[in-house]
TORKOL-4160 file (C-alpha; in steps of 0.2 Angstrom, whole numbers, padded with zeros to 4 digits, m for minus):
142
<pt num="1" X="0579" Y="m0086" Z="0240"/>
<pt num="2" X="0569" Y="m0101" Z="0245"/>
<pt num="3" X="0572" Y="m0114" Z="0229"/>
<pt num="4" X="0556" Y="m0125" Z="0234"/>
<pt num="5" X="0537" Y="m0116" Z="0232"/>
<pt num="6" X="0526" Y="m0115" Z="0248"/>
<pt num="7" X="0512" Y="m0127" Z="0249"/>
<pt num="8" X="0495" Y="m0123" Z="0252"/>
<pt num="9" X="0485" Y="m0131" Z="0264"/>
<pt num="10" X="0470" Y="m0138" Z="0257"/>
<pt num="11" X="0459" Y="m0144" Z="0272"/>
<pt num="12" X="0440" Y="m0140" Z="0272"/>
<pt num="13" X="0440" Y="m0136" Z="0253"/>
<pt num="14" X="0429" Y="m0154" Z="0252"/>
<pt num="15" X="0419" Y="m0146" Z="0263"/>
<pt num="16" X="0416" Y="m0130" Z="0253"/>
<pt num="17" X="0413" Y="m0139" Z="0237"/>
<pt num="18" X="0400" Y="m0149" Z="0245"/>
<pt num="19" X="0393" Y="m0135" Z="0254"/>
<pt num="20" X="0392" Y="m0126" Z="0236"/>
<pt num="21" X="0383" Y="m0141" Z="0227"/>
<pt num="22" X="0371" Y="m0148" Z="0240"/>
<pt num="23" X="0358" Y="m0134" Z="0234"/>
<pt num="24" X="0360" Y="m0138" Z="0218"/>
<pt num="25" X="0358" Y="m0156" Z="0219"/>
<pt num="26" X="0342" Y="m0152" Z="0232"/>
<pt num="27" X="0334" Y="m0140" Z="0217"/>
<pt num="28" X="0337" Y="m0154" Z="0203"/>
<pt num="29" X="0329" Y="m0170" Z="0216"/>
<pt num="30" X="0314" Y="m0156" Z="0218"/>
<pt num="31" X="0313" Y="m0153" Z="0200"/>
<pt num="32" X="0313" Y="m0172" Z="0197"/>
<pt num="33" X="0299" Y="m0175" Z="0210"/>
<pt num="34" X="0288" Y="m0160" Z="0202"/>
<pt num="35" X="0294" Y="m0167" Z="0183"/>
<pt num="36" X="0288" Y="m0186" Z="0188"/>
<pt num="37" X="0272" Y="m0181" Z="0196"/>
<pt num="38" X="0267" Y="m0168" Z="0183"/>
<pt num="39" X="0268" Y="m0183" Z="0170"/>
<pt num="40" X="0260" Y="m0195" Z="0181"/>
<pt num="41" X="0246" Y="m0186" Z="0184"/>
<pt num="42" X="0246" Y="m0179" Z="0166"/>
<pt num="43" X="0244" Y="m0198" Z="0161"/>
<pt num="44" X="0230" Y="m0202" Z="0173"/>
<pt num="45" X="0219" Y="m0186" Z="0167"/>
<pt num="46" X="0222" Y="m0194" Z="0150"/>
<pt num="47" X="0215" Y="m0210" Z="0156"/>
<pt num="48" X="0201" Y="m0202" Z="0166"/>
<pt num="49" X="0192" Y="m0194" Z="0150"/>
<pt num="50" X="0194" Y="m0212" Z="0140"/>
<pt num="51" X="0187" Y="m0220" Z="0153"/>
<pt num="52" X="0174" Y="m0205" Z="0156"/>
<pt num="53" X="0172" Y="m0206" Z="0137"/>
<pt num="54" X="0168" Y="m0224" Z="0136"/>
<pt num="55" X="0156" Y="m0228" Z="0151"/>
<pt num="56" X="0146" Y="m0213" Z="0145"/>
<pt num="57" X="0144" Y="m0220" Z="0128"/>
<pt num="58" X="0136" Y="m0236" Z="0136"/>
<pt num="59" X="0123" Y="m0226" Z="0143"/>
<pt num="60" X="0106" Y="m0225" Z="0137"/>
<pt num="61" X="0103" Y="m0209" Z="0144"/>
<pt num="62" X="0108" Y="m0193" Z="0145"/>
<pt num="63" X="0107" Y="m0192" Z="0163"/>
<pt num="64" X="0116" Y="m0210" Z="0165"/>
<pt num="65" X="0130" Y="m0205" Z="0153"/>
<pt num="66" X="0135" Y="m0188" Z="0165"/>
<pt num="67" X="0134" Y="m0200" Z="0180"/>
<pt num="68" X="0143" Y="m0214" Z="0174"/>
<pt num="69" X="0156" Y="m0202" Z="0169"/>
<pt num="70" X="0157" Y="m0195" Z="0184"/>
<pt num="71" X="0160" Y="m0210" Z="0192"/>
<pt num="72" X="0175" Y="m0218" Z="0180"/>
<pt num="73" X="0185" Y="m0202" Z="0181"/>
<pt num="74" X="0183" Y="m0203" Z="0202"/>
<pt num="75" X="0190" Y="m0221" Z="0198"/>
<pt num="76" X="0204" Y="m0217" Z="0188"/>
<pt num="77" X="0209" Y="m0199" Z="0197"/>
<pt num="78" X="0208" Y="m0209" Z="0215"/>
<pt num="79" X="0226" Y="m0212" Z="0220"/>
<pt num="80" X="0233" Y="m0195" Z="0211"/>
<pt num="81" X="0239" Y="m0178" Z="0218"/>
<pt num="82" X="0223" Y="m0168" Z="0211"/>
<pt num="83" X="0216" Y="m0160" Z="0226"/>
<pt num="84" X="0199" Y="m0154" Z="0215"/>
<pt num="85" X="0194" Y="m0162" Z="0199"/>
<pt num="86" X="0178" Y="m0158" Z="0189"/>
<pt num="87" X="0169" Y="m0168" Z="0175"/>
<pt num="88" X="0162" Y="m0160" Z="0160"/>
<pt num="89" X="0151" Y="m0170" Z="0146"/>
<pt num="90" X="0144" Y="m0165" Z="0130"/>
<pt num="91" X="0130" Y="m0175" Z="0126"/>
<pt num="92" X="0123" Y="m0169" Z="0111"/>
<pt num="93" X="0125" Y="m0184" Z="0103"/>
<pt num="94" X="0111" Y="m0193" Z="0112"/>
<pt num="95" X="0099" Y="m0183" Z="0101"/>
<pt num="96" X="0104" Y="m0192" Z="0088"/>
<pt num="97" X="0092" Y="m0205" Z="0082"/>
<pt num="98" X="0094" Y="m0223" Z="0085"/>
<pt num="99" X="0103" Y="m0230" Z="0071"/>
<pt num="100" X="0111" Y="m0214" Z="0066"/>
<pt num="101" X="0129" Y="m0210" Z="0073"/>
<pt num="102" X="0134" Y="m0200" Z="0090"/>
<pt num="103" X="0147" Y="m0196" Z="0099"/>
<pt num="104" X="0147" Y="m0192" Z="0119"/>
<pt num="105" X="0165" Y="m0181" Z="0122"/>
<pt num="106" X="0172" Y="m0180" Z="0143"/>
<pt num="107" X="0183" Y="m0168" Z="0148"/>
<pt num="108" X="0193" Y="m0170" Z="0164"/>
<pt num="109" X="0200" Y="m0154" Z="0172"/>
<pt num="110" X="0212" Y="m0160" Z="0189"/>
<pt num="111" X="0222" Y="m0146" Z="0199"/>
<pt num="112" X="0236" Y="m0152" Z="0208"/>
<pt num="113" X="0245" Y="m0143" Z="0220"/>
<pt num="114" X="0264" Y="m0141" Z="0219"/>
<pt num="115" X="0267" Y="m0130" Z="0238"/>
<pt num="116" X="0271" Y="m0146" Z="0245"/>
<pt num="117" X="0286" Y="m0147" Z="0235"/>
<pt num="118" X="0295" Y="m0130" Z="0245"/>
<pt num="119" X="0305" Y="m0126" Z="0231"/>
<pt num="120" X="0306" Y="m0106" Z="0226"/>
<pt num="121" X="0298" Y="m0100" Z="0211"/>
<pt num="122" X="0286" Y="m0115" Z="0210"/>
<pt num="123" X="0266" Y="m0110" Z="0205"/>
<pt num="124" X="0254" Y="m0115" Z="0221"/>
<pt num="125" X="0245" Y="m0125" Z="0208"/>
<pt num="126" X="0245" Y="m0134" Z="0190"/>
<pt num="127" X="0228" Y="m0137" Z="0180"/>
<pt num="128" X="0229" Y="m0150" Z="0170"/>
<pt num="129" X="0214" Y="m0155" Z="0156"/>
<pt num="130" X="0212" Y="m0171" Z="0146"/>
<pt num="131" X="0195" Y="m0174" Z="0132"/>
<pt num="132" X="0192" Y="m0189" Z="0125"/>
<pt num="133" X="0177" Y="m0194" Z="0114"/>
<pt num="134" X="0167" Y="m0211" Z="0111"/>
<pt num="135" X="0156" Y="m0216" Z="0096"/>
<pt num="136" X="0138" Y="m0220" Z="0105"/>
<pt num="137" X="0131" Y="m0236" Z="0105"/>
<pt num="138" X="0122" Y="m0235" Z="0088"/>
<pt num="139" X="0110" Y="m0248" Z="0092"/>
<pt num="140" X="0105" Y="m0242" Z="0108"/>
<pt num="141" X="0085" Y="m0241" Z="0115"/>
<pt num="142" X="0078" Y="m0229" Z="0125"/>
């Protein structure tokens, strides 16, 4: 009988436990990365139909409203990961007499693309959309 117990040899078991939890730890960075630039972008369509919003309700035309909304969310949207954006106005306000109340609502629709992120199970794409609506001018000439 052999009174002490025979010890185990315990090289490489670093090794193994950090080949175990390197994936693990890649799949939480990735879904950190997709969780920030979901938020971020989610923020900046927010801001895209206020702005769209606002600078169509300075307008004095219909015409001018759609373009000038256009324009702020291309503004806002500029340094983001939408890879197609589209701009919707409803401008059924403007046939509201002068004098009388109306409203100009944006919508901002951005698709951003999560396939550079390489991480299993991901969609391809995200669409994200943001409205916003500005009182008209009430005081406004045509």
């Amino acid at each position: 009988m052999n009174p002490l117990p025979r010890q185990r040899n315990d090289r490489g078991s670093i090794t193994l436990e950090l080949a175990i939890i390197t994936p693990a730890l890649i799949l939480l960075l990735a879904a950190l990365v997709l969780a920030g630039r979901v938020q971020t972008t989610a923020s900046a369509v927010e801001q895209a139909a206020r702005s769209a919003a606002r600078d169509a309700s300075l307008a004095r035309t219909p015409e001018a409203a759609r373009a000038a909304a256009a324009a702020a969310a291309a503004r806002e949207l500029v340094n983001t990961a939408c890879v197609a954006t589209t701009v919707g106005l409803d401008t059924a306000g403007f046939a509201a007499r002068v004098g009388q109340e109306g409203v100009v609502t944006a919508t901002v629709t951005c698709t951003v693309t999560m396939a550079d992120l390489a991480v299993p199970g991901l969609p391809g794409v995200r669409t994200m959309t943001a409205q916003a609506t500005s009182p008209l001018d009430r005081y406004r000439t045509r």
